[in-house]
C-alpha positions in Angstrom: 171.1 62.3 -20.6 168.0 61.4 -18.6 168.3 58.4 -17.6 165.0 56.6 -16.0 166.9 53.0 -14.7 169.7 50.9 -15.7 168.9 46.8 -16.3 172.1 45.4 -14.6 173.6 41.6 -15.1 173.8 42.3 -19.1 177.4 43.4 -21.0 177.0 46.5 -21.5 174.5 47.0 -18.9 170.9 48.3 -20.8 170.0 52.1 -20.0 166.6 53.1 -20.3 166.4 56.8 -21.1 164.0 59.8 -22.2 164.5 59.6 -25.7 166.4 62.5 -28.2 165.5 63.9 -31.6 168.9 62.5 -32.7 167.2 58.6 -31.4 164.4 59.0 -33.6 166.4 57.6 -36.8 167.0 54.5 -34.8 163.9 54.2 -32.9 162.1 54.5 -36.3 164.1 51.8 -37.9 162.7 49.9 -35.2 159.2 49.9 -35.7 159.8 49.4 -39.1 162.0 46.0 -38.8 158.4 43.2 -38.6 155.9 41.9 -40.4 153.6 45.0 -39.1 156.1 47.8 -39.7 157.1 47.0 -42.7 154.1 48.0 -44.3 153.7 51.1 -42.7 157.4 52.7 -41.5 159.1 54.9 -43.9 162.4 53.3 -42.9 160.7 49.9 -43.9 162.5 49.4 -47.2 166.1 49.7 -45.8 166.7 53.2 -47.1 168.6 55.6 -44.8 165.9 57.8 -43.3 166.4 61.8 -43.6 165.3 64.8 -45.4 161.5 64.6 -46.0 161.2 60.9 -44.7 162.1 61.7 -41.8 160.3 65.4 -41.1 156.9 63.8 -40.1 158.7 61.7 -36.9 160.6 64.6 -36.3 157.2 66.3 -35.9 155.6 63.6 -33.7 158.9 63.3 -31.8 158.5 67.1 -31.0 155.2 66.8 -29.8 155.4 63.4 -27.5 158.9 65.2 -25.8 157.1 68.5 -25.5 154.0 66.9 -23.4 155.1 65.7 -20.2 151.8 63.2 -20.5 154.0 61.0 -23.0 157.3 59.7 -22.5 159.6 58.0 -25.5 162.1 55.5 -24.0 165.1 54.5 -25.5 166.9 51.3 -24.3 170.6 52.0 -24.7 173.3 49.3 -24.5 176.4 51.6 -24.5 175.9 53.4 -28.1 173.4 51.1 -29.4 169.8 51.6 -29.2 168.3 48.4 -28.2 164.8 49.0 -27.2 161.9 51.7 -27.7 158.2 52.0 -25.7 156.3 55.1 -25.5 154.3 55.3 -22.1 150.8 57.9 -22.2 149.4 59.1 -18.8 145.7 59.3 -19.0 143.4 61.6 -16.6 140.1 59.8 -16.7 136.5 60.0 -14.6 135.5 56.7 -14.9 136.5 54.6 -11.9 136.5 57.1 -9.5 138.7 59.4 -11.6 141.4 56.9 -12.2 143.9 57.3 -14.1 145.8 54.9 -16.1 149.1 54.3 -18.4 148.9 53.3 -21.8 151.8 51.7 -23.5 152.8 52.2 -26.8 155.1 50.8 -29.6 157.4 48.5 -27.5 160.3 47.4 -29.8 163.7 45.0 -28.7 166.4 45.2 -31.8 166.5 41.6 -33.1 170.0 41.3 -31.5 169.2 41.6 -28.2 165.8 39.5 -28.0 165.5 36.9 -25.5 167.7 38.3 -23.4 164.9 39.3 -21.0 165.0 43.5 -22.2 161.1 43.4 -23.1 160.4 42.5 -19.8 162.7 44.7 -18.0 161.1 47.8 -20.4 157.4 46.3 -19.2 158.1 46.0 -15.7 159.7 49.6 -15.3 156.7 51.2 -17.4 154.5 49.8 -14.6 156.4 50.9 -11.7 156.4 53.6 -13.5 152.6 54.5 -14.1 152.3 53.0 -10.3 154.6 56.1 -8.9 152.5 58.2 -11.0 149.1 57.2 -9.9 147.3 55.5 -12.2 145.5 52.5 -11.1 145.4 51.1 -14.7 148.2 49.8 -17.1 146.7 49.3 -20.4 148.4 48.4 -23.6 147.0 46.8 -27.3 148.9 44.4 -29.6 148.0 43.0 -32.9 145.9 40.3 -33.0 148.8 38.4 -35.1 151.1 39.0 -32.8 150.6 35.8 -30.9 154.0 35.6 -29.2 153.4 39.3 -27.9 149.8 38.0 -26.4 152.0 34.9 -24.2 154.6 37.9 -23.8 152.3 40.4 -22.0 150.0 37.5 -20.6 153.2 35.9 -18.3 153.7 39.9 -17.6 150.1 39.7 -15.8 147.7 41.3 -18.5 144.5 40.1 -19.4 143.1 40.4 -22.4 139.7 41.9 -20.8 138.5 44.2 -23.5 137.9 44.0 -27.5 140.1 46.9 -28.8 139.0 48.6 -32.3 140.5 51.3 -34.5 139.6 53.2 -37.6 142.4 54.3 -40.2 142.0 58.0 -41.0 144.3 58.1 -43.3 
């Protein structure tokens, strides 16, 4: 197991780790349980998620673990998974060549929110990216996700830039 830090003061104490293929499951189910999710997560409709539902995050999962650029975390309290963020490392020219850290689908299980694991998750990703080298930590959230806006705001983020995306599929 690969463990990356351990949050302390909680019963069982929280384990942040590189994620495994036999996580994804899990960490899928946990994307799919909000408002969001649900409407684009195979795992959304409660169905146990295998065979064919599951090949295409078994893909992606293969890919982000194969790239040492991009890191999936799982939070772990003892068996449980609790928690999921996937951190990007960015090369980049602009700013003198800066690089920067781009975080990624940052899920607490409904259990275990409000119990200060977001925050933990958040603060390690930017140590992290800092003993890395980037100079930037950036990160997008819905813009109905209003709680998530206070969330990363208290965290020290500004919201200094308009993001936009295009569907491609």
């Amino acid at each position: 197991m690969d463990v990356l830090t351990t949050m302390d003061g909680v019963s069982p104490p929280v384990v942040l780790r590189r994620a495994v293929g036999e996580d994804v499951p899990g960490l899928v189910a946990m994307l799919a349980d909000d408002a969001l999710g649900a409407g684009r997560e195979a795992a959304a409709d409660g169905a146990a998620l295998d065979g064919a539902a599951l090949e295409p995050y078994l893909r992606a999962f293969g890919a982000i673990d194969a790239d040492p650029a991009h890191l999936l975390v799982a939070a772990c309290a003892g068996d449980a998974l609790v928690g999921t963020m996937q951190l990007t490392f960015l090369p980049g020219l602009s700013r003198r060549g800066a690089a920067r850290a781009q975080i990624e689908a940052v899920r607490v299980h409904r259990d275990h929110r409000g119990q200060r694991l977001g925050e933990f998750m958040i603060r390690w990703a930017i140590a992290e990216a800092g003993r890395r080298g980037c100079a930037i930590v950036q990160l997008t959230t819905d813009k109905s996700r209003t709680d998530a806006h206070r969330f990363y705001a208290r965290l020290g983020f500004a919201a200094s830039h308009e993001g936009m995306k295009l569907q491609l599929g």
